[in-house]
N, CA, C and O atoms as CSV, one atom per row, in Angstrom:
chain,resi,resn,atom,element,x,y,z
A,1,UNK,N,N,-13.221,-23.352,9.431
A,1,UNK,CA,C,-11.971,-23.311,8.679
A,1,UNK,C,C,-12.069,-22.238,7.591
A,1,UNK,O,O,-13.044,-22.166,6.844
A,2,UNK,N,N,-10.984,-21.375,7.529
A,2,UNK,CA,C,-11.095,-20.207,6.890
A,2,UNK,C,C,-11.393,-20.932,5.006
A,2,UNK,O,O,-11.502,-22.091,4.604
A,3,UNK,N,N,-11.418,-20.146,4.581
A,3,UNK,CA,C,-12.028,-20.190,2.369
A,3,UNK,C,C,-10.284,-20.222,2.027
A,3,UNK,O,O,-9.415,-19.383,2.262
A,4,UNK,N,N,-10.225,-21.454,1.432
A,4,UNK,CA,C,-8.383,-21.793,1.020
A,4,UNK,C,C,-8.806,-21.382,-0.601
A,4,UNK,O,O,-9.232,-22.113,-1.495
A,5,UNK,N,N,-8.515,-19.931,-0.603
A,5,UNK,CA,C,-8.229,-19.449,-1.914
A,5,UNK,C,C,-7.589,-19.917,-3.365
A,5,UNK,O,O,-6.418,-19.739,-3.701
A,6,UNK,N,N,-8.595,-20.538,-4.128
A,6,UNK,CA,C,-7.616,-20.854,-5.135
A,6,UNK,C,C,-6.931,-19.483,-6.093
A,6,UNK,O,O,-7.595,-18.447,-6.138
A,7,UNK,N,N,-5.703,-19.552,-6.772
A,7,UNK,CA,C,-4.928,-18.641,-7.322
A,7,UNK,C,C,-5.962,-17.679,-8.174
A,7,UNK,O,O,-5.733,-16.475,-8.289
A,8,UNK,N,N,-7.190,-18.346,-8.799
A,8,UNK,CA,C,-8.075,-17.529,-9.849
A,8,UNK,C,C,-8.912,-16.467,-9.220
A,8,UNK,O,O,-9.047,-15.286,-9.539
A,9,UNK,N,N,-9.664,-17.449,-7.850
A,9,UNK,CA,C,-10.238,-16.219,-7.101
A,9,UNK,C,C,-9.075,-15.292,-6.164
A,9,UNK,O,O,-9.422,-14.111,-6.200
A,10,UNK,N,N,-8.440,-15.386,-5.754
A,10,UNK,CA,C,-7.259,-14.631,-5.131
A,10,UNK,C,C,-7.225,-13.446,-5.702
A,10,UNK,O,O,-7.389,-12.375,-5.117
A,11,UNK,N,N,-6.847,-13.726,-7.759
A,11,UNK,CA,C,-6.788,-12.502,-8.438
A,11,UNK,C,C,-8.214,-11.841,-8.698
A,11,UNK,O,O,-8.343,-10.627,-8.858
A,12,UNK,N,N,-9.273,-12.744,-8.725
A,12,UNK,CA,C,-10.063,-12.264,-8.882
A,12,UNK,C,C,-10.514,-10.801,-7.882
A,12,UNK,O,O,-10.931,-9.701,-8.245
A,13,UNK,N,N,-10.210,-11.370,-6.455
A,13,UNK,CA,C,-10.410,-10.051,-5.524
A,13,UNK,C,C,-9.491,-9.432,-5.469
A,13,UNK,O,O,-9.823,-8.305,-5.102
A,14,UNK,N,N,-7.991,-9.530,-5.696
A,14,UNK,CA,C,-7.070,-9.080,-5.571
A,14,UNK,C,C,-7.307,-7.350,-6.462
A,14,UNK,O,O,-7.227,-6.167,-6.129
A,15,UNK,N,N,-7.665,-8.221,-7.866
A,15,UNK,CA,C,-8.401,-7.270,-9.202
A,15,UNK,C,C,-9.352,-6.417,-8.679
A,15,UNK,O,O,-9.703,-5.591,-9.521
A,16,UNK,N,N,-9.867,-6.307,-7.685
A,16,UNK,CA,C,-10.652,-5.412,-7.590
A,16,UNK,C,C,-10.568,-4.117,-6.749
A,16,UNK,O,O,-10.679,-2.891,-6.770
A,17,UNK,N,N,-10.203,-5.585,-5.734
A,17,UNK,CA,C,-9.447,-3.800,-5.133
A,17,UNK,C,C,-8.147,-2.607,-6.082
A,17,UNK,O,O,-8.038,-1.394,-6.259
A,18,UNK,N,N,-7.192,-4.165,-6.567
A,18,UNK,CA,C,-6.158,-3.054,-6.806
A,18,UNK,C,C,-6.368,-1.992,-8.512
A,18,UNK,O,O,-5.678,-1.003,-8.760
A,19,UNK,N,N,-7.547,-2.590,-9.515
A,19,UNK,CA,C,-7.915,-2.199,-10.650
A,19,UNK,C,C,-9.390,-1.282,-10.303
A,19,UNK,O,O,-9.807,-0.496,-11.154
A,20,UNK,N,N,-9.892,-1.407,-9.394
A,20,UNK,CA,C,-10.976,-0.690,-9.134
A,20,UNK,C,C,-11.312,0.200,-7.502
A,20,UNK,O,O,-12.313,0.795,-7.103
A,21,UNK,N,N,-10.213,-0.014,-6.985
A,21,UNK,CA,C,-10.291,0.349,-5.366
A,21,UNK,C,C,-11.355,0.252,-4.393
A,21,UNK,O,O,-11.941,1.035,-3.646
A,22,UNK,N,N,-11.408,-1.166,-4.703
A,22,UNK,CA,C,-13.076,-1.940,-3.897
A,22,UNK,C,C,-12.685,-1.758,-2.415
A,22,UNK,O,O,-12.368,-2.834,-1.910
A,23,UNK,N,N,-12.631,-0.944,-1.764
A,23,UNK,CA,C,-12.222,-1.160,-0.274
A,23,UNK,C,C,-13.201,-2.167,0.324
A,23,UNK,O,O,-12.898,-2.461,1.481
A,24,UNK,N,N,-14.314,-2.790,-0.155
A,24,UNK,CA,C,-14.821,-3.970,0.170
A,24,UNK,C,C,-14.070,-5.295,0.337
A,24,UNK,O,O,-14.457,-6.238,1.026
A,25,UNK,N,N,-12.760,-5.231,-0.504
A,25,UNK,CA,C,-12.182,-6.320,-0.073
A,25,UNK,C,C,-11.302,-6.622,0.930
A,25,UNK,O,O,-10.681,-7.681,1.018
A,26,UNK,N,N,-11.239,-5.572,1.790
A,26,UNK,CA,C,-10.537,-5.419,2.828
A,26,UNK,C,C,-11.429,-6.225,3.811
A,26,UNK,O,O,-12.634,-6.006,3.939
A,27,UNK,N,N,-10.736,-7.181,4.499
A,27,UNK,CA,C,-11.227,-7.900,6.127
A,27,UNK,C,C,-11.429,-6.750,7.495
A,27,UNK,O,O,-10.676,-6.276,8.345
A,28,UNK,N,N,-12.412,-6.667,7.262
A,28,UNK,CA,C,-13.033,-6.166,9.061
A,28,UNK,C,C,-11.244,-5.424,9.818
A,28,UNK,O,O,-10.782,-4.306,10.042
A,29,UNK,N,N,-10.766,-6.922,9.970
A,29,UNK,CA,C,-9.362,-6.433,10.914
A,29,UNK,C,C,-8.456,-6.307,10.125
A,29,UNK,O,O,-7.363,-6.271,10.689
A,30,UNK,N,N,-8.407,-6.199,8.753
A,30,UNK,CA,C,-7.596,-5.964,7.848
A,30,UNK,C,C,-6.055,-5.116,8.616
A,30,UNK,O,O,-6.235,-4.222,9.443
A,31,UNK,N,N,-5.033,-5.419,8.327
A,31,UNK,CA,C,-3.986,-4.683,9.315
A,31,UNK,C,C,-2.558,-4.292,7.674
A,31,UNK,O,O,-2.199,-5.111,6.828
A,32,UNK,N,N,-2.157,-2.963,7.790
A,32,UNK,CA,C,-1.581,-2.783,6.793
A,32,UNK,C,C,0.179,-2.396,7.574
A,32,UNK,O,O,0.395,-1.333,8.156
A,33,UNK,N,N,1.168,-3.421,7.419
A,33,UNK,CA,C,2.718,-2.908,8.317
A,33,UNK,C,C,3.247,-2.566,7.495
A,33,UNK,O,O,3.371,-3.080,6.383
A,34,UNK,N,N,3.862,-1.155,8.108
A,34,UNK,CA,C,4.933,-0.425,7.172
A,34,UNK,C,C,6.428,-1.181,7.832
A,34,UNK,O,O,6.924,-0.768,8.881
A,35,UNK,N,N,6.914,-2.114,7.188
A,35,UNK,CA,C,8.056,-3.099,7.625
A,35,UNK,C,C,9.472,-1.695,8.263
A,35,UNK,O,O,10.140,-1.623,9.295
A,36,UNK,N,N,9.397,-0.981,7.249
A,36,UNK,CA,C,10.617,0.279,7.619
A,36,UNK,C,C,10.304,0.916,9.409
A,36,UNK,O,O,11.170,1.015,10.278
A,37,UNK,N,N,8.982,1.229,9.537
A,37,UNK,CA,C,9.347,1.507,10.825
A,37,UNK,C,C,8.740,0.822,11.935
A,37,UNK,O,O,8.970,1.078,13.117
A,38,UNK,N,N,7.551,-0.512,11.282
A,38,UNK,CA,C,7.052,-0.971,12.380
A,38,UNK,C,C,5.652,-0.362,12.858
A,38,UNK,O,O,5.021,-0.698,13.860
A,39,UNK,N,N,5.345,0.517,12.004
A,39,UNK,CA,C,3.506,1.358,11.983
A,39,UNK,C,C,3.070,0.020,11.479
A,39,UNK,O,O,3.455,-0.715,10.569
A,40,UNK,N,N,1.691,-0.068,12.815
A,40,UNK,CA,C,0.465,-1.027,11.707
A,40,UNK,C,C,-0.455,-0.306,11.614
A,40,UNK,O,O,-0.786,0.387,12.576
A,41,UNK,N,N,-1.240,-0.259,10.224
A,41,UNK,CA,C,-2.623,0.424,10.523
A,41,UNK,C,C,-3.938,-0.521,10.421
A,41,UNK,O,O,-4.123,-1.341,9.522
A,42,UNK,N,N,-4.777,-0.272,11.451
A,42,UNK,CA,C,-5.701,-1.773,11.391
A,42,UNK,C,C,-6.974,-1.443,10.912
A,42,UNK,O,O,-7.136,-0.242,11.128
A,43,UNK,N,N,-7.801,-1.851,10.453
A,43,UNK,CA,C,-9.203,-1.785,10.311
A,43,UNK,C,C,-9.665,-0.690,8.826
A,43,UNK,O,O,-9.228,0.439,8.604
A,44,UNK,N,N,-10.267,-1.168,8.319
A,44,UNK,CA,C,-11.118,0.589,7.553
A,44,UNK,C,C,-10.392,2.017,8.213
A,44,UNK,O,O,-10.014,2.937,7.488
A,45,UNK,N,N,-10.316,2.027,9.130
A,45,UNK,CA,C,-10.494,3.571,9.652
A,45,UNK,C,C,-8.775,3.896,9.386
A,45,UNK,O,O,-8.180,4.833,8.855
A,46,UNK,N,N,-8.331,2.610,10.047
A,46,UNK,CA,C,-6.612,3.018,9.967
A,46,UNK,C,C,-5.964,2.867,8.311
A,46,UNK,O,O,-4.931,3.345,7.841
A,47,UNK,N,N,-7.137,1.914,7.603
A,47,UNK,CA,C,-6.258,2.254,6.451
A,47,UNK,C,C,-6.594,3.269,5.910
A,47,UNK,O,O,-5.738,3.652,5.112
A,48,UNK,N,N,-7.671,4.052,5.988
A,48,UNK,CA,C,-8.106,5.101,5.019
A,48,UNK,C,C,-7.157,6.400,6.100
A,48,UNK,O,O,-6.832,7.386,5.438
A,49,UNK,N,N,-6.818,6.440,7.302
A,49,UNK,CA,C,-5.957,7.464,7.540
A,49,UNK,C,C,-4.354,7.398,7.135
A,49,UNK,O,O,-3.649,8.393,6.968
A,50,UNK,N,N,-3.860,5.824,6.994
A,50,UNK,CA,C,-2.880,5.678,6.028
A,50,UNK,C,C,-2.660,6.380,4.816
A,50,UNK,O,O,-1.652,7.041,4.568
A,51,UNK,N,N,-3.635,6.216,4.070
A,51,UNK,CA,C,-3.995,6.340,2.702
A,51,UNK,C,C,-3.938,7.880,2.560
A,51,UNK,O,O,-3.555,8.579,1.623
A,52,UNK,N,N,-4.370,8.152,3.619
A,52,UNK,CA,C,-4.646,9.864,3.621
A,52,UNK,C,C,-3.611,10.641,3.786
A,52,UNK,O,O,-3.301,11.661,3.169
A,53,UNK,N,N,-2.875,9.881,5.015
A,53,UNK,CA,C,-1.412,10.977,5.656
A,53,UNK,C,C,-0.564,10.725,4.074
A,53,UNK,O,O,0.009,11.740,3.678
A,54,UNK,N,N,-0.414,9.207,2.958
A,54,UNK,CA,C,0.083,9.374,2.010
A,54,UNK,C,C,0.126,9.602,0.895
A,54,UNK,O,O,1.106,9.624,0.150
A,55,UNK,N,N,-1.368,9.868,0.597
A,55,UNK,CA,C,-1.799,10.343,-0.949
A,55,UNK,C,C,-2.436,12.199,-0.655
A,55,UNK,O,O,-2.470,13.022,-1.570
A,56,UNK,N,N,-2.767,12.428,0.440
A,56,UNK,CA,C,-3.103,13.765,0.692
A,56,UNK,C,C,-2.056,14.429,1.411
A,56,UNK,O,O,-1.509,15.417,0.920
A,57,UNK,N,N,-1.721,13.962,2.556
A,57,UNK,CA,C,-1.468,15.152,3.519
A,57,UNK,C,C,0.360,15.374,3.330
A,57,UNK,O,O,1.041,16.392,3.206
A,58,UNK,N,N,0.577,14.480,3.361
A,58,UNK,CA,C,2.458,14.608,3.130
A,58,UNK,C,C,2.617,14.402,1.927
A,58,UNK,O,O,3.751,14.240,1.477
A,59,UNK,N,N,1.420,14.360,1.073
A,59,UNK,CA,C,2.309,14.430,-0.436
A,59,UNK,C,C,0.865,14.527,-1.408
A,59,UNK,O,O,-0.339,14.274,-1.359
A,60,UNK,N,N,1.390,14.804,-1.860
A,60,UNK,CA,C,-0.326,15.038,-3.423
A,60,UNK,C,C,0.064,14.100,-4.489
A,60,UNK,O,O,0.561,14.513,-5.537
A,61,UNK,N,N,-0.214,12.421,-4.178
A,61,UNK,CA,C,0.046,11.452,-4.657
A,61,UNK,C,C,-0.173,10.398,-5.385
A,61,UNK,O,O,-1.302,10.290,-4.908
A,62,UNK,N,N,-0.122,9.560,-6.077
A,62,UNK,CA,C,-0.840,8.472,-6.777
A,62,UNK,C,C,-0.046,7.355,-6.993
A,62,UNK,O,O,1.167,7.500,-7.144
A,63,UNK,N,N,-0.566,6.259,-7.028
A,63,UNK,CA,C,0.508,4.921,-6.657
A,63,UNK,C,C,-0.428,4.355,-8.266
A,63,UNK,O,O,-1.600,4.419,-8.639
A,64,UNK,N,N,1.089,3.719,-8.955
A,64,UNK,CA,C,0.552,3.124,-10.521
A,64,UNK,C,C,1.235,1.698,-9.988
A,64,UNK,O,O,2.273,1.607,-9.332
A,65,UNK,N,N,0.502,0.765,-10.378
A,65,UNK,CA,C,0.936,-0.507,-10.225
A,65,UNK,C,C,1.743,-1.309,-11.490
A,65,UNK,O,O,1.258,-1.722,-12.544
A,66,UNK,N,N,3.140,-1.382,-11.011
A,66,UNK,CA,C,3.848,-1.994,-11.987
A,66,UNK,C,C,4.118,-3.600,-12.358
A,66,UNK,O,O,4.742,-3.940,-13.363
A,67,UNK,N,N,3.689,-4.309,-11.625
A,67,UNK,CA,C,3.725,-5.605,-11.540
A,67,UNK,C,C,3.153,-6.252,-10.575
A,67,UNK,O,O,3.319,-5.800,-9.442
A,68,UNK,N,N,2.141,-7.756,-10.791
A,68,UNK,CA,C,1.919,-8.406,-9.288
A,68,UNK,C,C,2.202,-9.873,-9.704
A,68,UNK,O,O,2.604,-10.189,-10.823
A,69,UNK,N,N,1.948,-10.748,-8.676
A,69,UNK,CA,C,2.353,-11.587,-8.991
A,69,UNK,C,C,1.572,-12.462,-7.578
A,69,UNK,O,O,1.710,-12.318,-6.363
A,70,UNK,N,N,0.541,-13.597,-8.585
A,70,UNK,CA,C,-0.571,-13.850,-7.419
A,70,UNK,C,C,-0.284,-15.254,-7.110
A,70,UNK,O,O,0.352,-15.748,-8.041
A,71,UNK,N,N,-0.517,-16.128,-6.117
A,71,UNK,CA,C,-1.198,-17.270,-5.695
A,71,UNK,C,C,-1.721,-17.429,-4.893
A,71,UNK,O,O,-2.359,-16.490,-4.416
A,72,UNK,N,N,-1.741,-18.445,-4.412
A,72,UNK,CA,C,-3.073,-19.255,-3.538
A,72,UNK,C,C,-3.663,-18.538,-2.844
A,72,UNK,O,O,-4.611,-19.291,-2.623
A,73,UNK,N,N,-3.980,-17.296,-2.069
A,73,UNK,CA,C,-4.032,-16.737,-1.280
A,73,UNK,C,C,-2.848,-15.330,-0.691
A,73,UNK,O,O,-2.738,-14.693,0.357
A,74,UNK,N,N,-2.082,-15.340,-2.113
A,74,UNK,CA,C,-1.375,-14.610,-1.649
A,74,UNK,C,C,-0.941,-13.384,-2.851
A,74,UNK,O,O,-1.862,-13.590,-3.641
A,75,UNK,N,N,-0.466,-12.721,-3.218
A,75,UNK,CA,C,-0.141,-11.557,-4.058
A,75,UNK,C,C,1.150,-10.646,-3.635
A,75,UNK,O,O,1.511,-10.238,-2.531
A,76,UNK,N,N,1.528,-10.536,-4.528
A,76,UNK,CA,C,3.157,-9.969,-4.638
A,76,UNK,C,C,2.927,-8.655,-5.571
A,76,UNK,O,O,2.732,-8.728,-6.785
A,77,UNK,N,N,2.975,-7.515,-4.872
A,77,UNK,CA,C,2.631,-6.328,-6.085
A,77,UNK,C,C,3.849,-5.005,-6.384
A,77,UNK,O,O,4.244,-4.242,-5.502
A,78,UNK,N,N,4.097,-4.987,-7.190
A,78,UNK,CA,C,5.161,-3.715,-7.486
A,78,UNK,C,C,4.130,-2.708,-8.025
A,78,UNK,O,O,3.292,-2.837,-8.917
A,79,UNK,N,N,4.476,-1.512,-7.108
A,79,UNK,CA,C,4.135,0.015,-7.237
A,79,UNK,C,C,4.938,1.080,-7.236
A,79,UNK,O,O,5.870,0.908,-6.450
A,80,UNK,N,N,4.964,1.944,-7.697
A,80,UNK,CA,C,5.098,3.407,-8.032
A,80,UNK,C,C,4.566,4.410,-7.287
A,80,UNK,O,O,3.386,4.711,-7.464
A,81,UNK,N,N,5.429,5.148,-6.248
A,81,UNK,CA,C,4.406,5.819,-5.616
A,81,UNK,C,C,5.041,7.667,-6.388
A,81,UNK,O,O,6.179,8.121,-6.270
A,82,UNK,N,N,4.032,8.233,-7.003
A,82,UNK,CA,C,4.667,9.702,-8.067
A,82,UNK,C,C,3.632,10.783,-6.891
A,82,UNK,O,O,2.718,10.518,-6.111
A,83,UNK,N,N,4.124,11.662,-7.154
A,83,UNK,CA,C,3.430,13.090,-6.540
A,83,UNK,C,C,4.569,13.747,-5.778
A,83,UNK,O,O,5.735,13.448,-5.522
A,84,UNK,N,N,3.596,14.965,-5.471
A,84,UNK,CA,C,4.611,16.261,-4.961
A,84,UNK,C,C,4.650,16.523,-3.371
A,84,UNK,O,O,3.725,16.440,-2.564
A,85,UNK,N,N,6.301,16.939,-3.120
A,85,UNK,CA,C,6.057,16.368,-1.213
A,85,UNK,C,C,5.629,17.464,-0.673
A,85,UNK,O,O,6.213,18.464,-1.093
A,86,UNK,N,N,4.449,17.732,0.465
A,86,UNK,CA,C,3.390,18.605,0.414
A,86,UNK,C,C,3.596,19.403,1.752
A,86,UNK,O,O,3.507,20.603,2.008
A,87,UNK,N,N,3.997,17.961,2.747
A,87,UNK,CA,C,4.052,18.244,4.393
A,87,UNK,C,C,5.131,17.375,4.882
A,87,UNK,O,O,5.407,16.435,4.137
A,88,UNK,N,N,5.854,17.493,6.059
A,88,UNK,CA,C,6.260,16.568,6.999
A,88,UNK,C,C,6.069,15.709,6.250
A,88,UNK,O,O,4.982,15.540,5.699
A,89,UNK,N,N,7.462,14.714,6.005
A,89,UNK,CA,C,7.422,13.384,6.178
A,89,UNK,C,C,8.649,12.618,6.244
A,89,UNK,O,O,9.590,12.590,5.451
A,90,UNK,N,N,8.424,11.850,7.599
A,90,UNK,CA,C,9.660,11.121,7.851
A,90,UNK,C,C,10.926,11.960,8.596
A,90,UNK,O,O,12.083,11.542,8.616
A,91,UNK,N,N,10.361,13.541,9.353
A,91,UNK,CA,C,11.623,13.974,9.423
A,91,UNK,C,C,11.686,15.211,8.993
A,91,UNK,O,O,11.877,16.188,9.716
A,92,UNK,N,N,11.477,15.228,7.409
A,92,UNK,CA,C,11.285,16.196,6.360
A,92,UNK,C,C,10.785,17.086,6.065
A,92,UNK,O,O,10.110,16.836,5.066
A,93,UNK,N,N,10.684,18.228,6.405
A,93,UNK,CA,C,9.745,19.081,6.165
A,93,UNK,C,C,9.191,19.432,4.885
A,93,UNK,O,O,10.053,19.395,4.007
A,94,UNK,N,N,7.731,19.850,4.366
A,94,UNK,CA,C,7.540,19.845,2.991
A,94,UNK,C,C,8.966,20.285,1.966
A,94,UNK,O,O,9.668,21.139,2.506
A,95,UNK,N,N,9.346,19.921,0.904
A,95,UNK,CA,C,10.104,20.872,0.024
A,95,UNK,C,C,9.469,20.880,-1.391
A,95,UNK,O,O,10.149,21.224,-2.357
A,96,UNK,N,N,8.419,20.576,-1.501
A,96,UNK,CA,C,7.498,21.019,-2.718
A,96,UNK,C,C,7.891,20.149,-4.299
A,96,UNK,O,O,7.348,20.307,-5.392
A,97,UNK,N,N,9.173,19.091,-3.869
A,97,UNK,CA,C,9.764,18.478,-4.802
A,97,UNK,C,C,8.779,17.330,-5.446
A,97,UNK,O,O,7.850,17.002,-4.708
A,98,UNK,N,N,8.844,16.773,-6.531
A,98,UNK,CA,C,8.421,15.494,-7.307
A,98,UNK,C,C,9.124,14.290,-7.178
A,98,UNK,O,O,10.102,13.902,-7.815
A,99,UNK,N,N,8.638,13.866,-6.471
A,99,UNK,CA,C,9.357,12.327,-5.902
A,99,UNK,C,C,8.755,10.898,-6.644
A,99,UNK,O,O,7.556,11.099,-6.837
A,100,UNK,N,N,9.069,9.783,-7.041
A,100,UNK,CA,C,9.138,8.974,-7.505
A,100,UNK,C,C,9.763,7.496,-7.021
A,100,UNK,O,O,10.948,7.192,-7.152
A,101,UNK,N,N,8.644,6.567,-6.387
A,101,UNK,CA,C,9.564,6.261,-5.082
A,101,UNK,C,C,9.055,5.012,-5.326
A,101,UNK,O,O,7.841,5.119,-5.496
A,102,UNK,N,N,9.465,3.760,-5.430
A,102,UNK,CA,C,9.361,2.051,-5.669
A,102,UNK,C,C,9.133,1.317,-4.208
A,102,UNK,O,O,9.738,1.459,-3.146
A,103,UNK,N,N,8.069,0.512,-4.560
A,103,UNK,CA,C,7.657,0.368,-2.928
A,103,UNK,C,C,7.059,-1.229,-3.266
A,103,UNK,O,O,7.091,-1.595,-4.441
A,104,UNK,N,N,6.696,-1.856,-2.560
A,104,UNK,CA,C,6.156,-3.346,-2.765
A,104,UNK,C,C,5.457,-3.803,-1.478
A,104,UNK,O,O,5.792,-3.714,-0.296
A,105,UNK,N,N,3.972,-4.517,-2.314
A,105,UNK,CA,C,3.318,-4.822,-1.163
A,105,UNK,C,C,3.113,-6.428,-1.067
A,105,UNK,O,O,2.749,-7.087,-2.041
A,106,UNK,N,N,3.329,-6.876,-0.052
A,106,UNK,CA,C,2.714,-8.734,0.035
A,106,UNK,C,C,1.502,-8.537,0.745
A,106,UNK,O,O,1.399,-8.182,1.919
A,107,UNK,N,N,0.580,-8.798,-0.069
A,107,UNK,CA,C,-1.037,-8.808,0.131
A,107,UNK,C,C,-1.136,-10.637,0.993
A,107,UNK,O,O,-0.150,-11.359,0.847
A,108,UNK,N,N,-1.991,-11.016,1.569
A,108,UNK,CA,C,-2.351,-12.018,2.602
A,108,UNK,C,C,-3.921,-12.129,2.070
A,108,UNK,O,O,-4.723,-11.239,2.351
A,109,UNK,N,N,-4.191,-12.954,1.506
A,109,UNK,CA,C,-6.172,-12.679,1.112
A,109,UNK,C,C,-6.671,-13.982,2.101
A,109,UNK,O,O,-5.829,-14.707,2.631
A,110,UNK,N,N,-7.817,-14.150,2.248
A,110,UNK,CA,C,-8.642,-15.513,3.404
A,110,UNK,C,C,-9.936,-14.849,3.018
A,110,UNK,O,O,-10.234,-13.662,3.154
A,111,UNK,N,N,-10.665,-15.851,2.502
A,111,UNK,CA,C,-12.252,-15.475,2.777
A,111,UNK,C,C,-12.642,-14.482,1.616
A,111,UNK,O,O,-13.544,-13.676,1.845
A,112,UNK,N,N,-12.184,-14.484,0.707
A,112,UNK,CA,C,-12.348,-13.535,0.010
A,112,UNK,C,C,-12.128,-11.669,0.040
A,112,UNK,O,O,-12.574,-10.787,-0.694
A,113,UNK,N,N,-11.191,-11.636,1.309
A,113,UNK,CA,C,-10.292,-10.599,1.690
A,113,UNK,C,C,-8.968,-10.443,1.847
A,113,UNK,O,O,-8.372,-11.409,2.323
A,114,UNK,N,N,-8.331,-9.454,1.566
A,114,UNK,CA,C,-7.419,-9.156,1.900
A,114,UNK,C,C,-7.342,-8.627,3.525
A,114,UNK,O,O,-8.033,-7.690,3.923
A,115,UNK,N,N,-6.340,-9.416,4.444
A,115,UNK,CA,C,-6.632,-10.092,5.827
A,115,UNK,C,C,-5.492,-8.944,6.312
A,115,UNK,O,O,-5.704,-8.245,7.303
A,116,UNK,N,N,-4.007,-8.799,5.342
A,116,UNK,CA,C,-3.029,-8.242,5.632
A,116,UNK,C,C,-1.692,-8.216,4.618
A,116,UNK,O,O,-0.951,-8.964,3.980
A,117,UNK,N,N,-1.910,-6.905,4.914
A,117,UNK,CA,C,-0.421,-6.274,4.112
A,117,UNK,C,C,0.990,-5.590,4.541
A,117,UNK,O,O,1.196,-4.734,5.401
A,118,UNK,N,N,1.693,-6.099,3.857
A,118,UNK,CA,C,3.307,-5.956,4.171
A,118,UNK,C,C,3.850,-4.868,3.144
A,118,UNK,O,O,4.085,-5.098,1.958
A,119,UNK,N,N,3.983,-3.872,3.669
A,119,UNK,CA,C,4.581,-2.748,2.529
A,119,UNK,C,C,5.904,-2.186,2.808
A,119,UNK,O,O,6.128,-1.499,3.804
A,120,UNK,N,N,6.740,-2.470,1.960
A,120,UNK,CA,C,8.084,-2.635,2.209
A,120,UNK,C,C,8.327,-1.120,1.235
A,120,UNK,O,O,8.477,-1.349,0.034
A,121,UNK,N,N,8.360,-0.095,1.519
A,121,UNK,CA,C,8.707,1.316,0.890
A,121,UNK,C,C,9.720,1.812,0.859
A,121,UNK,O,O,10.346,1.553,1.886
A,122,UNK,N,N,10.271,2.449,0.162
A,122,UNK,CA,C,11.948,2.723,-0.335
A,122,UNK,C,C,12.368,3.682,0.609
A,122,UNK,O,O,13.169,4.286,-0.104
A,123,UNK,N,N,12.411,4.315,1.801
A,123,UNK,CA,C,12.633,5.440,2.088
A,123,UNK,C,C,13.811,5.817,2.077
A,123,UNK,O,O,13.801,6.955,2.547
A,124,UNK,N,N,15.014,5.475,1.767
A,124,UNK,CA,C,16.372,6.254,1.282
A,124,UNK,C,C,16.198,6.865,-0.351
A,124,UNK,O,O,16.912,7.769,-0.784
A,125,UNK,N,N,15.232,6.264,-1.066
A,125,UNK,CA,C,14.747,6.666,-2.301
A,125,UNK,C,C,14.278,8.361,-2.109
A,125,UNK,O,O,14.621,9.349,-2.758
A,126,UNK,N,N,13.372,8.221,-0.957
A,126,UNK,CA,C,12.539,9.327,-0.557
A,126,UNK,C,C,13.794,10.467,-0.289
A,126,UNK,O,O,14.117,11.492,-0.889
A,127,UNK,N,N,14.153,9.999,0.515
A,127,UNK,CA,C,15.533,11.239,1.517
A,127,UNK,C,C,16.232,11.850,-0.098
A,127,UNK,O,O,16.244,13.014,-0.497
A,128,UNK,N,N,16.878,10.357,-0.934
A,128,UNK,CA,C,17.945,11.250,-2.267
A,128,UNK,C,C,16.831,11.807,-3.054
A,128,UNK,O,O,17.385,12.037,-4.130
A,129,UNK,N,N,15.701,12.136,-3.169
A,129,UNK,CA,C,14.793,13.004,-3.609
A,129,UNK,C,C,14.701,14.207,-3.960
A,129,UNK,O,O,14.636,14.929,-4.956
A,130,UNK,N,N,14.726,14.231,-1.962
A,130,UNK,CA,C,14.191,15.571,-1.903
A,130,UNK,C,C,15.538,15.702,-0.952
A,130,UNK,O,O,15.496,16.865,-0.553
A,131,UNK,N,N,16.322,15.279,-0.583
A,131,UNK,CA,C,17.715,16.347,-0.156
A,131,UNK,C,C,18.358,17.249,-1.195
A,131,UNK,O,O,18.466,17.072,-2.409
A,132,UNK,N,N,18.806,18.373,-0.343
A,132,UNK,CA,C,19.233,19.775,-1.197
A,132,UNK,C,C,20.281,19.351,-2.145
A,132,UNK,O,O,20.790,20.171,-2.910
């Protein structure tokens, strides 16, 4: 039977990844859905190429965390995603603009991991951005 997270340790790992970027707290099959189009990315490998196509390659980026909101096993987080659009994305071809884009994740923790995430990202935010 999986570790029934109480709310203290929840934040406790929750805190680490999201205040220190412990990618240790990620589960083995850890799976991250972008709800807008239906991408999952699974494992270490798929989240760090996630991470990559959106903090490196389509944009030169950084995500500030504006609010979370934890229990039993579960976490509710408001983010900020700021940086400049670099490459392709969504359609888009780079336009070199500063985008500023509100996005929210429902974290899933078991076992002292985060098992799976739901990232619900603004992308009409993105488009009135950077359209001419």
């Amino acid at each position: 039977m999986p570790d029934q997270m109480s709310v203290e340790r929840t934040g406790e790992v929750f805190g680490r990844y999201a205040d220190a970027d412990d990618l240790s707290t990620l589960a083995d099959d850890v799976v991250y859905r972008i709800m807008a189009t239906g991408e999952a990315f699974q494992g270490l490998a798929g989240i760090r190429q996630l991470f990559g196509r959106m903090y490196e390659q389509a944009f030169q980026a950084d995500a500030y965390e504006r609010s979370r909101v934890v229990g039993a096993g579960r976490v509710a987080a408001e983010w900020e995603f700021v940086g400049t659009h670099i490459a392709e994305f969504d359609g888009v071809p780079a336009t070199g603009k500063a985008v500023r884009i509100p996005f929210i994740v429902m974290y899933d923790l078991r076992d002292d991991h985060i098992v799976e995430a739901r990232v619900y990202f603004e992308y009409p935010v993105f488009h009135a951005q950077v359209s001419a």
